[in-house]
N, C-alpha and C positions, 0 to 999 in steps of 0.2 A: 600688218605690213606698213604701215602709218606710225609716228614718233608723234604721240599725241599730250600732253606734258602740263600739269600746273603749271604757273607763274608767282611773282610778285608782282602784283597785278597798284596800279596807282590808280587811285578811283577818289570821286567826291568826295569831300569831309565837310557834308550840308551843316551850316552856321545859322545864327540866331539874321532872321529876317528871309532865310535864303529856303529855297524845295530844289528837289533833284530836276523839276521842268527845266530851271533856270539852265542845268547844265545839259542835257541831251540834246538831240537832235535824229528826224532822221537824215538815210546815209546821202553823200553828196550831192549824189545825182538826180539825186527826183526832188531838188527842194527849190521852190519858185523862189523870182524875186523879192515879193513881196513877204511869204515866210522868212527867206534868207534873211532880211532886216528885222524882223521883227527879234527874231533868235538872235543877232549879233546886237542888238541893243543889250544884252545880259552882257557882259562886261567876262564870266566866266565860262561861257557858253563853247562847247565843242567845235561849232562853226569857225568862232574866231580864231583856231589853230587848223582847224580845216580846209577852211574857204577864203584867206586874207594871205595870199602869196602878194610879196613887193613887188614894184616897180618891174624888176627884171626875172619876174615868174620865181622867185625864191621865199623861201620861207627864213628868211632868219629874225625879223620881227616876230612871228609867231613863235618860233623855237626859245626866243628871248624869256617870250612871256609862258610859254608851259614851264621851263627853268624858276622862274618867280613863280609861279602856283604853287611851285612842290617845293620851293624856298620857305613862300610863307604860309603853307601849311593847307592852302586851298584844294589841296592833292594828298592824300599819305596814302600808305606803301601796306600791302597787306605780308603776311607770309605766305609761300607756296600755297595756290588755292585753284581750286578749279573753281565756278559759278557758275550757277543754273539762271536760264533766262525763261521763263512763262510771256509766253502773252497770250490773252484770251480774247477774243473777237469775233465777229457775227458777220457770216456770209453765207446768201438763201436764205436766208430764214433761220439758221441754226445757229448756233454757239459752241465754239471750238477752242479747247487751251493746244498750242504748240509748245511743247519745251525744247530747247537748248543747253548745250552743253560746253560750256564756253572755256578754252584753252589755248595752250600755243602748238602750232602744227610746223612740225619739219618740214622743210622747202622740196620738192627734189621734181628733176625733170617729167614729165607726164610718162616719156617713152618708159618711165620705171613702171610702171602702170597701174600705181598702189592711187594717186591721184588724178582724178578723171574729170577736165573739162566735158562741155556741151556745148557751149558758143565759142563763135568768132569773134574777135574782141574788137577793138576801134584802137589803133597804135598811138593816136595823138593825145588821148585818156591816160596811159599809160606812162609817157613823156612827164607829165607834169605831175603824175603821184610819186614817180620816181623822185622826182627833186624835192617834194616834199617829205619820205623819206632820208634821205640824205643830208635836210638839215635838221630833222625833228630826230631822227636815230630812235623814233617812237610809234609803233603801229595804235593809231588813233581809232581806226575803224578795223570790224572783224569781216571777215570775210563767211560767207555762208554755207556748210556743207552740210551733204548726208552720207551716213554709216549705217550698217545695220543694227545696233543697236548694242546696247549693255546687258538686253536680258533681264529677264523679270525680278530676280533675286539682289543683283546690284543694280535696279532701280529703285528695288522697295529700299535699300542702303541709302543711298541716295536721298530719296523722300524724308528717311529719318534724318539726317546729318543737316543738311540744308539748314542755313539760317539766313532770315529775309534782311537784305538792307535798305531795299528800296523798291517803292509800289508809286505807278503814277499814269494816269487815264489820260490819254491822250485826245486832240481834237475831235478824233475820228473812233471814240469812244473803245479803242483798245484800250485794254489793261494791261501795262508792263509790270512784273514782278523779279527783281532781280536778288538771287542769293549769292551763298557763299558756302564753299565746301572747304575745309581745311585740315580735316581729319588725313594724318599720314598715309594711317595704315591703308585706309578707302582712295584716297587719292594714287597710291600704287597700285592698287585691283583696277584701278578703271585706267589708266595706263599700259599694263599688261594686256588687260583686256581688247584697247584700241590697234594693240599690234599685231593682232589677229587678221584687220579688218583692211578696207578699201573705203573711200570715200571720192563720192562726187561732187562736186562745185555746183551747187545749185544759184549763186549769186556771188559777186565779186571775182571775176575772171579777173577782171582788170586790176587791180590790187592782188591775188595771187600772183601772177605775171611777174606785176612789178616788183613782191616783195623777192620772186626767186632771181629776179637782175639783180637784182639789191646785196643778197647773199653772195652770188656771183661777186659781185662788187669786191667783197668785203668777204675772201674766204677763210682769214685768219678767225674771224669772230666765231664764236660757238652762239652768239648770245642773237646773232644779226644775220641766224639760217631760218631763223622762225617768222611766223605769222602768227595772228589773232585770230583766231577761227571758233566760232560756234557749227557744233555739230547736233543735227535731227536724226531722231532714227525713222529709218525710211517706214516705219510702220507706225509712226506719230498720226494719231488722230486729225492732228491737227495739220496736218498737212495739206495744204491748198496752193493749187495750182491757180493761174487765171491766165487766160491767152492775151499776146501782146498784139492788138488789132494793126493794121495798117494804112494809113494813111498816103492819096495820089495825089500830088502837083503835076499833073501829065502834060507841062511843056505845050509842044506842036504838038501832041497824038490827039486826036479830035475822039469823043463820046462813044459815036458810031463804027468808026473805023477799028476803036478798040475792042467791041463788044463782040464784032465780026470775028475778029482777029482771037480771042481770048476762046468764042466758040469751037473755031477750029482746033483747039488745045484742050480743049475741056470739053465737058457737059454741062450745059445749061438750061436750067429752067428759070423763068421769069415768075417771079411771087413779090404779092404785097409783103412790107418793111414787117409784117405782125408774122407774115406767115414764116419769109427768112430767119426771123428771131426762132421762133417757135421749132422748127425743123432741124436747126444746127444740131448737128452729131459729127464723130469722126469719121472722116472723109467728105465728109459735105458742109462747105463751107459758105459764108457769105461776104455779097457783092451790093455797094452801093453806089450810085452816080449821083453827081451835080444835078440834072435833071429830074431825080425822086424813082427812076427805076430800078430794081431790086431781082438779084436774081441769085439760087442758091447753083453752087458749082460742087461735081461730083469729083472724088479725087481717088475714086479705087483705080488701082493703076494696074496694070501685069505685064507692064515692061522688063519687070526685072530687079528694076532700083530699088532698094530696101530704104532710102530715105525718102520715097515717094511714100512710103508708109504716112510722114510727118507734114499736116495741115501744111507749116510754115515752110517747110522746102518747097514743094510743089509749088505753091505760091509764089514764092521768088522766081523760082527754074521757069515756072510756063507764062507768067503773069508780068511780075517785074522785071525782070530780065527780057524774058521772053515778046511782050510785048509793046511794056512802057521804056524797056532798054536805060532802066535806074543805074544798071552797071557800068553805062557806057557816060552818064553825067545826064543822059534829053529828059527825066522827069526826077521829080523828088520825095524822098520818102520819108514822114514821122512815123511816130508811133505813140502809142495811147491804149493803154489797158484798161481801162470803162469803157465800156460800149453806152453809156447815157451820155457819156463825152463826146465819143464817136459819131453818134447819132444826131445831135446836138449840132457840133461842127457838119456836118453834111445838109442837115435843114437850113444853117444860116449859108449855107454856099461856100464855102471858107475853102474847100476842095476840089478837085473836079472827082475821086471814086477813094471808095476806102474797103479795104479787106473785112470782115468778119471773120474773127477764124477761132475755131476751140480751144479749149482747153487743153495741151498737149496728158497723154498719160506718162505717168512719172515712169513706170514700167520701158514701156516704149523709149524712152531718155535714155534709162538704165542701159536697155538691149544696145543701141544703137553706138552712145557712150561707150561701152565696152568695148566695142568695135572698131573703137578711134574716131568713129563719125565726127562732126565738130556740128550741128546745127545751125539754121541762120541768126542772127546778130537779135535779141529782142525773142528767142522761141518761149522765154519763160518769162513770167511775172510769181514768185512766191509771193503770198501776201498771207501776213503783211509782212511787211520790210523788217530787216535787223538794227534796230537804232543804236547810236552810236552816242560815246559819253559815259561809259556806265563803266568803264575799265580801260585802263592803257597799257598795253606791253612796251615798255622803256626797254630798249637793248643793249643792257649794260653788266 
């Protein structure tokens, strides 16, 4: 039910002194200052068409310079091709390859219901990828999804065809492996194949969004209905979820008054910070204060609400909403998926309380998702992230 598609995909053409490091990146939004410069010091680097809007929030220097890349040759053009992305990486204790299935995906409203958000998005995100669409007429980054899969016989196709163009370990000691599939006849089996299917947005709400304003935009173009998208099948091994913790600024709301308050809305036990770690499971999440007290919070519910099912709603509904009134502007809320970061920040004082909360089940997503549910803003962290540089869809 999905329009899942090769491309002429524009990718690196690595030169004498140059590595595929020089030109990736990961994806916008999780890349600090400090990396941000380091990555834009590479002269060809993804960021500096990513993350270098002028003066008046537009991309037309940037847009200049991707023109010149594929001018003089820093860029070339493959034929229709789909590309597999591996990456292999160690969480727990174990070792995991996830693959990816990288193509161009048809835009079309959610109410069609072949494409299934989970989160709430952030509008002003949205604002400024649009305009960089607009002058780049280039999807630079892919957005992230899951499918149910190709099926053993057109994976083992796949496994054979594949040919690698680029392999490269990152800081955080993943292994990115990226190929290429070009094979006709295999490239229509696995497009037939997709239109069978359904896929959920596991990351880049924000960039699907924008790219279907975009199309809207622009309904003459056939070329500028599409997105970049990598797809997992939902029974990838390598599938890893990690919960997006939360972080309190709580304003006026005083320590005491909240814990009172949260009690009445919950169940609460008080446990040392070893024992809250150690006990998390789903429905039972964890609470930490400024102060060093720690308490796990029970969240079986039988109200009724099916999204009380999900750590991170509940959380919002009884907690931030409910008691720090986030919605209303009186406290403030990050967010941060390591819990060593978490933890960390709460012993240096830097918060007054922070959520612990699990790992959402991908199932659970799927059910709710289906349902139209939309989850809160942050309910997933995929890790690791889909880096970006490694192919461009040009919509031309």
């Amino acid at each position: 039910m999905v329009t899942f598609l090769p491309f002429k995909g524009y990718r690196p053409n690595i030169r004498a002194g140059e590595t595929i490091a020089d030109r990736v990146s990961p994806p916008y939004d999780v890349i600090g200052e400090e990396e941000l410069r380091q990555l834009q010091s590479k002269r060809e680097n993804v960021t500096n068409l990513t993350l270098s809007p002028d003066a008046d929030k537009r991309y037309t220097q940037a847009r200049k310079r991707l023109d010149e890349m594929i001018a003089d040759g820093s860029l070339k053009q493959d034929e229709p091709s789909y590309y597999i992305y591996d990456q292999t990486f160690s969480d727990g204790g174990k070792t995991y390859t996830r693959r990816g299935l990288v193509g161009i995906l048809r835009t079309e409203e959610y109410s069609e219901g072949n494409i299934i958000p989970h989160e709430e998005t952030f509008s002003k995100v949205k604002a400024d990828r649009l305009n960089l669409l607009r002058d780049m007429e280039t999807h630079l980054e892919s957005i992230f999804g899951i499918f149910p899969g190709l099926g053993k016989e057109l994976d083992r196709k796949v496994d054979d065809s594949a040919r690698l163009l680029y392999r490269y370990v990152d800081g955080n000691g993943v292994e990115h492996r990226y190929s290429r599939i070009c094979d006709e006849g295999l490239c229509k089996e696995i497009s037939e194949k997709l239109k069978d299917q359904k896929m959920l947005i596991a990351d880049g709400h924000h960039r699907y969004e924008t790219a279907l304003n975009y199309a809207k935009e622009n309904p003459d173009s056939e070329a500028k209905q599409f997105v970049l998208c990598t797809m997992v099948s939902q029974d990838d091994a390598g599938l890893v979820i990690w919960p997006t913790h939360r972080l309190i600024d709580a304003g006026d709301i005083g320590e005491t008054s909240a814990i009172k308050k949260i009690g009445k809305a919950m169940t609460m036990t008080e446990v040392t910070e070893e024992e809250m770690e150690s006990r998390l499971k789903e429905h039972l999440f964890g609470m930490m204060f400024r102060s060093g007290r720690c308490f796990l919070l029970d969240n079986t519910s039988d109200d009724g609400n099916v999204m009380m099912r999900l750590d991170t709603y509940a959380a919002q509904q009884k907690i931030l909403y409910g008691v720090y009134k986030s919605d209303e502007g009186k406290s403030k809320i990050s967010y941060d998926a390591e819990l060593g970061s978490v933890k960390k920040a709460m012993a240096e004082k830097k918060h007054d309380a922070a959520i612990v909360l699990n790992a959402p089940c991908l199932q659970t997503i799927w059910d709710l998702a289906g349902q139209g549910k939309r989850m809160p803003k942050k309910t997933t962290f995929f890790f690791p992230k889909i880096w970006s540089g490694w192919v461009f869809y040009r919509m031309e």
